[in-house]
C-alpha positions in Angstrom: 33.8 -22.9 -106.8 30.8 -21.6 -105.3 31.9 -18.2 -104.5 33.0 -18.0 -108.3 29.5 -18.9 -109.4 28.4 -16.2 -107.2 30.2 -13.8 -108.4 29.0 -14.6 -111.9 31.1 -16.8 -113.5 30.1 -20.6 -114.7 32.6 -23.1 -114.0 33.2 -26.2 -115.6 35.4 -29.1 -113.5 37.0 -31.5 -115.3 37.2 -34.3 -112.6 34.2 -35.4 -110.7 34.9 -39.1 -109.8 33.5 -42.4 -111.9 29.8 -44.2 -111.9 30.9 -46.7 -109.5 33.8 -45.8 -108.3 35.6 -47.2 -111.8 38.2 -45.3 -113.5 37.7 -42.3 -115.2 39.6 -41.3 -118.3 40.9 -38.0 -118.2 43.5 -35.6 -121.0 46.5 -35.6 -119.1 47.5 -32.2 -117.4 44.2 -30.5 -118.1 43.7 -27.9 -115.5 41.2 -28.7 -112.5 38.8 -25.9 -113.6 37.4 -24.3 -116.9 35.7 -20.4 -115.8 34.0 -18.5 -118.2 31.3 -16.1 -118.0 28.3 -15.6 -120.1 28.5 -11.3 -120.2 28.6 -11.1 -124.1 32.2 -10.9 -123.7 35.0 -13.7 -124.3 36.1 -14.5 -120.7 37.7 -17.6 -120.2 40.2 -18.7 -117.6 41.7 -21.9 -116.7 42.7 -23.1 -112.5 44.6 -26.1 -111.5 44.1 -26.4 -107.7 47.1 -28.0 -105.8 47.3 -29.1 -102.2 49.7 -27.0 -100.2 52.9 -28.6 -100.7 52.1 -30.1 -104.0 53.3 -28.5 -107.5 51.7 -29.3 -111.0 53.7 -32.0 -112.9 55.4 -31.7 -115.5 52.6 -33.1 -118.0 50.0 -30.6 -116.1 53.2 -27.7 -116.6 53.3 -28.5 -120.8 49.3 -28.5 -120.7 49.1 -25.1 -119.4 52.0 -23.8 -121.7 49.7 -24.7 -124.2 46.9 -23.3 -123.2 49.0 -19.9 -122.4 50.4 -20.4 -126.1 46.9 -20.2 -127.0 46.4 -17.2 -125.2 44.3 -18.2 -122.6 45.0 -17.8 -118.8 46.5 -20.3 -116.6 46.4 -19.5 -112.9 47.9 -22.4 -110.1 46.1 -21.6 -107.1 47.4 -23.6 -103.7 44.4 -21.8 -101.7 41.2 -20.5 -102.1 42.2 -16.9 -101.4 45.0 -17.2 -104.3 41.8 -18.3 -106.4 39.8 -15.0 -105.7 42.5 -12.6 -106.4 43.2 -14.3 -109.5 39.2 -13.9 -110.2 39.3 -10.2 -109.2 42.1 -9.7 -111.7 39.8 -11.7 -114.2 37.3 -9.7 -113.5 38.8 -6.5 -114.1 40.8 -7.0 -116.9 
């Protein structure tokens, strides 16, 4: 996340752990990361990080249907260069 910050974007994470180590209450399937930048123009993009290995469920899969639906951008990223290059397309677009 910090190399998206550097490169200009803000970036909102929707899990940070609990006061306490309690549960925290989450929207099922939301993706891991909100990105949006603050250029005058509507950029807004959406990241679920997975673990190698790992896929999104199917809750997190209907979440980001919606979203695209919506007609915002859903990118899975398994690694952090995966991330980038779908920041660079960001970016660019």
């Amino acid at each position: 996340m910090e190399t998206l910050i550097l490169r200009g974007w803000d970036v909102h994470e929707s899990y940070l752990g609990s006061d306490g180590g309690g549960r925290a209450w989450l929207t099922p399937g939301f993706p891991d990361l909100l990105v949006y930048r603050q250029d005058g123009e509507r950029r807004l993009w959406f990241a679920e990080l997975k673990q190698p290995g790992n896929k999104p469920t199917d809750t997190q899969l209907a979440y980001h249907a919606r979203l695209r639906a919506a007609g915002f951008r859903v990118v899975v990223a398994w690694t952090l260069e995966e991330l980038l290059t779908a920041e660079a397309e960001e970016r660019t677009a």
